[in-house]
N, C-alpha and C positions, 0 to 999 in steps of 0.2 A: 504494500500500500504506500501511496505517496502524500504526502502533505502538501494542502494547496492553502494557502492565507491571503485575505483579500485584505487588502491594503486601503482603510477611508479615511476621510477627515474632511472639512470642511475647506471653501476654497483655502489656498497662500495659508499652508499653516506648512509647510515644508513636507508634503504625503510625498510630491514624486520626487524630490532630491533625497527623498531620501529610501525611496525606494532606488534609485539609481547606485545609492551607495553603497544598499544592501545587495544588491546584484552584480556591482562592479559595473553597471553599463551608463550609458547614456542616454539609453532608449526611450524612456517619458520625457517630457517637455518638461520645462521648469521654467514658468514663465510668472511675471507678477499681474496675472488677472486668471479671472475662476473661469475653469472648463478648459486650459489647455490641453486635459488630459481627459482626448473625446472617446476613444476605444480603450479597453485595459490592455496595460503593457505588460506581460509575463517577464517574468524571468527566474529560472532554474538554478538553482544554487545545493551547491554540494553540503551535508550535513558535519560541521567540522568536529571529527572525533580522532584524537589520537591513539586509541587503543587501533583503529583502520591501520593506520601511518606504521603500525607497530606489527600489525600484523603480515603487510605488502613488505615490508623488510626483512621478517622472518622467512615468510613463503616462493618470495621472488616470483610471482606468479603472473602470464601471460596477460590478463587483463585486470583490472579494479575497478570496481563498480561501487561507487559510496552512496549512502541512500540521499534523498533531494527533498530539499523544500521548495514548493511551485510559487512564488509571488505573483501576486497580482494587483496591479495600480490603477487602481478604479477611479474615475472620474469625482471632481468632489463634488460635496452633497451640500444642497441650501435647503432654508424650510421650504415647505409642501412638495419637497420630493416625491413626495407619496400621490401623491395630485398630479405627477409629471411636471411640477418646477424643476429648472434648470434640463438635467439630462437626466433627472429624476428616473425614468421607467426603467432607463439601461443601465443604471447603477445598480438600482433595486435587483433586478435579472442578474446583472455582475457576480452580487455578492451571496446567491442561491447559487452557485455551483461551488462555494466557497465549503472548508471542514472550520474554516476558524475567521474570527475577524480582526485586525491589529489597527485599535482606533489612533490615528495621531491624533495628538490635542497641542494646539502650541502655547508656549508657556514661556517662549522669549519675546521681550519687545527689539520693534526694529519698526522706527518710523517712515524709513524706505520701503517696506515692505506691506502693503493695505491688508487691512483683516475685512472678509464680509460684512462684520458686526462693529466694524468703527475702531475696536479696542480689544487688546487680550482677555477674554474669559471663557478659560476653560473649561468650567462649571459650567456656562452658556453651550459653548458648543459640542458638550458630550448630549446634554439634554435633547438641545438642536436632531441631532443625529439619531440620537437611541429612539426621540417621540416620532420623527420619521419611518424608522424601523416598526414600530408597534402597529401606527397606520396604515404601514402597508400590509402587515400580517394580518391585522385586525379584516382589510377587505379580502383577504387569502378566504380568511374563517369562517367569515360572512357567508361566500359564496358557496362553498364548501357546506354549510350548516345549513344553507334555503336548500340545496340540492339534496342532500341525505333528507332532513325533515319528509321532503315530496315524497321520495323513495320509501319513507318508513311508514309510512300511513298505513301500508300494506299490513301491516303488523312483525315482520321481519322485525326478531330479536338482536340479530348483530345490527340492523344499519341502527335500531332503536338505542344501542350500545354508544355507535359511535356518535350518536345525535348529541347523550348524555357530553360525552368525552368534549364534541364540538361547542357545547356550550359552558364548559370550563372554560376554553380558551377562549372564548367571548370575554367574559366577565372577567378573565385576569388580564387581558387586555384592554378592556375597558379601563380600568382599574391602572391602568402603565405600569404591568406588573410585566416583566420581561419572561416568555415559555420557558427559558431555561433556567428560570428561580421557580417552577411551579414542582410537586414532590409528583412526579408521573409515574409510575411503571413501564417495567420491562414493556411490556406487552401495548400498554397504552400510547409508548414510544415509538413501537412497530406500526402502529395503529398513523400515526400522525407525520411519519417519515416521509411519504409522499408529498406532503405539504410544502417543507422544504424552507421550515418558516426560519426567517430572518434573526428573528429574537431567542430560536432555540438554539443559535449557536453560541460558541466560548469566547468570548471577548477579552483580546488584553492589550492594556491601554500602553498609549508610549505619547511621554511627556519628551516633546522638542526641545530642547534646551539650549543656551549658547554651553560653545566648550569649555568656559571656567565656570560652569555650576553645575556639571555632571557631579562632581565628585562629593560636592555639598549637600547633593539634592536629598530631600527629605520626604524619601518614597510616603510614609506612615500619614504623616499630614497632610501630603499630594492625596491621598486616598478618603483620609475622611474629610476630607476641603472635596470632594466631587462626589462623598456618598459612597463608595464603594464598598460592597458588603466583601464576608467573609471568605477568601480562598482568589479575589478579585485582584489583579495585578497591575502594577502601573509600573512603566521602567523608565529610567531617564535617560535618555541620546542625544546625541548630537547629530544634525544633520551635517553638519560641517567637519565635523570630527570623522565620520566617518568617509564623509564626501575628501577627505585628503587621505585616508588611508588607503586606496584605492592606486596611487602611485609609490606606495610604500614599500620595500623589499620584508620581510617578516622579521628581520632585527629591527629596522628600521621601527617600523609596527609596534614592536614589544616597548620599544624606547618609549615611543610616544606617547602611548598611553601607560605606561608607566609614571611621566611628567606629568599627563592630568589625574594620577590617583587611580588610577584605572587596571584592572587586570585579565580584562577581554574587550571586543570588541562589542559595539552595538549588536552586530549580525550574529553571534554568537550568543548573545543572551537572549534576542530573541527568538531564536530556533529552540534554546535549550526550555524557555519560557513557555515557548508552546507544544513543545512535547511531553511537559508536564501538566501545562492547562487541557489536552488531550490525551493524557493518561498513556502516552507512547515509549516503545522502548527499543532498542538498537536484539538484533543480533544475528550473526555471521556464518556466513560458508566461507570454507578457503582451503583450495588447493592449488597444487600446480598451473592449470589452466586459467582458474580465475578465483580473487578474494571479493566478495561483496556483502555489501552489509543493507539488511531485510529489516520495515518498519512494522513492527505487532504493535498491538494495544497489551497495556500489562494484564498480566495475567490470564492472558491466550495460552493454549493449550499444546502438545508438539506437533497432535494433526493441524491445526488452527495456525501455526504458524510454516507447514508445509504447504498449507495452502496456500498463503502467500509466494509462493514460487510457481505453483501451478494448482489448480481445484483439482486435477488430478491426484498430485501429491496428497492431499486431504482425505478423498475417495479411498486410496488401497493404501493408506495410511498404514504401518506393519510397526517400523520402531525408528528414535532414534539415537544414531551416537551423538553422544554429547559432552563436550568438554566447556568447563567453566575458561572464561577469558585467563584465568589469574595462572590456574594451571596451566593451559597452552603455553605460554613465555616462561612461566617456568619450569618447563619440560623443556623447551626448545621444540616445540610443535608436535601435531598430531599424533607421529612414531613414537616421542618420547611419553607422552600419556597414554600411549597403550602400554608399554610395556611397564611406564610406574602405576597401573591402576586407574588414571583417572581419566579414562573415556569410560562411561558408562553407558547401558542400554535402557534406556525411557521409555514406554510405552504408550499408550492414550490420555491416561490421566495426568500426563508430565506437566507442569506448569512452567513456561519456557523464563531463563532466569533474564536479566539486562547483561550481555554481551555474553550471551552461550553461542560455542559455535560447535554447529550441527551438523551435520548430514544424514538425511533421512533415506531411508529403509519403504519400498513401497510396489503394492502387485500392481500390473498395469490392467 
């Protein structure tokens, strides 16, 4: 599975420069007026883990495949998006293909630089954004709810089921209660996945900052200054900071943000922020041919995470070998963990650990 994060924020708050930064490209516009950025600009970035680095050194191996996060730079959003203001409709659609959403909020002044709303607040425009969100779900739900109702008349017990289900999310949306603060069930989740709703996804915030208040910034107070509830993230970047790193050699890099207090990059903390706000975890084939590394949801299964390589895999699921990251290196790779004990044979019930590397066992 791949990780796709759509990238919003209101116009000139720094969404595509620094989307550029996190990409390494050029590819979005960066311009000081709203909507230069009319189609969303992708771009694919490798997941930065050194345990990979560690392994392709050990293995020597024909090819490397590191797993990716898919960005995407969506158009900015002004009120009644949801009404189709501004590029309203196509944003909205944008951010329904999206697994996660990464709201910029800016939070530097810069008098050259025009805000939609006159002046910095990002309390304003997370609101802005999220009541857009709500609105346009809320008409998702609507439609969705007048159609089932018609269908249930008949007395059908499921469509009367989901009528119930549809008119929760009425009322919690009435209410500007975001779907993914509501307590759903499994099942009721399965039930509403088709929807595709806006406000059911993982949101995490990223405070713009100039680059001498990264290292001051006061995540805890940024958070309850905008309301955010429990497990809700907000990180501080720079778009500039990372927009120079980009010509950096990797010592160079480490320097640098070393000088601002710093001990990763923006791009880093956010990949690693939303593989946690998405419950994601790393782990590895590697042989001769090729080392690559496969993204599960934690606590995925061995068949569950075979499938991830092919639904076949999963289908004649049999066993797998498996070695813990810590042992492979120190073993000096696969050979040396057979014969000290620690590849072992997993079955069905395995629960795959963060960086086990496997190879599965399967009937065709």
């Amino acid at each position: 599975m791949s990780l796709k994060i759509g990238i919003v924020g209101l116009p000139n708050v720094g969404k595509s420069t620094l989307f550029n930064a996190l990409t390494r490209t050029s590819t979005a516009q960066a311009a000081n007026y709203p909507f230069c950025t009319i189609d969303p600009n992708v771009g694919i970035v490798e997941v930065p883990d050194p345990r990979m680095e560690k392994l392709v050194e050990m293995v020597s191996p024909e090819k490397t495949i590191p797993a990716v996060v898919e960005f995407v730079d969506i158009a900015g959003l002004v009120k009644g998006a949801s009404e189709g203001e501004g590029l309203g409709n196509k944003f909205l659609a944008n951010i329904r293909e999206c697994d996660a959403i990464a709201q910029v909020l800016r939070f530097f002044e810069d008098s050259d630089i025009t805000h939609v709303h006159g002046g910095v607040n990002p309390k304003l425009d997370m609101d802005v954004i999220q009541l857009e969100l709500i609105l346009a779900d809320l008409d998702t739900v609507n439609k969705r709810l007048g159609e089932t109702e018609r269908r249930a008349k008949s007395g059908d017990k499921k469509l009367m089921t989901e009528v119930e289900i549809y008119q929760r999310l009425k009322k919690a949306l009435e209410d500007e209660i975001m779907i993914i603060n509501l307590d759903l069930t499994e099942d009721e989740q399965l039930k509403i996945k088709d929807l595709h709703l806006l406000t059911n996804k993982p949101i995490l915030y990223i405070a713009n900052v100039k680059e001498d208040e990264i290292s001051s910034f006061e995540a805890e107070k940024a958070a309850s200054d905008l309301g955010l509830g429990e497990g809700q993230v907000i990180l501080p970047i720079s778009a500039k900071v990372e927009e120079d790193l980009i010509d950096f050699s990797p010592e160079e890099a480490t320097d640098y943000l070393a000088d601002l207090g710093l001990k990763e990059s923006g791009l880093n903390a956010v990949i690693r922020a939303a593989y946690r706000l998405l419950g994601l975890q790393t782990y590895f084939t590697a042989g001769v041919k090729e080392v690559r590394a496969w993204t599960v949801k934690i606590g995925a299964t061995a068949p569950q995470a075979a499938g991830v390589i092919h639904t076949d895999f999963e289908k004649g699921f049999i066993k797998a070998e498996t070695i813990a990251y810590a042992d492979f290196v120190a073993c000096n790779g696969e050979q040396g963990a057979k014969e000290q004990g620690k590849m072992r044979m997993e079955g069905k019930e395995y629960v795959v650990q963060d960086g086990d590397v496997m190879h599965f066992k399967f009937n065709n």
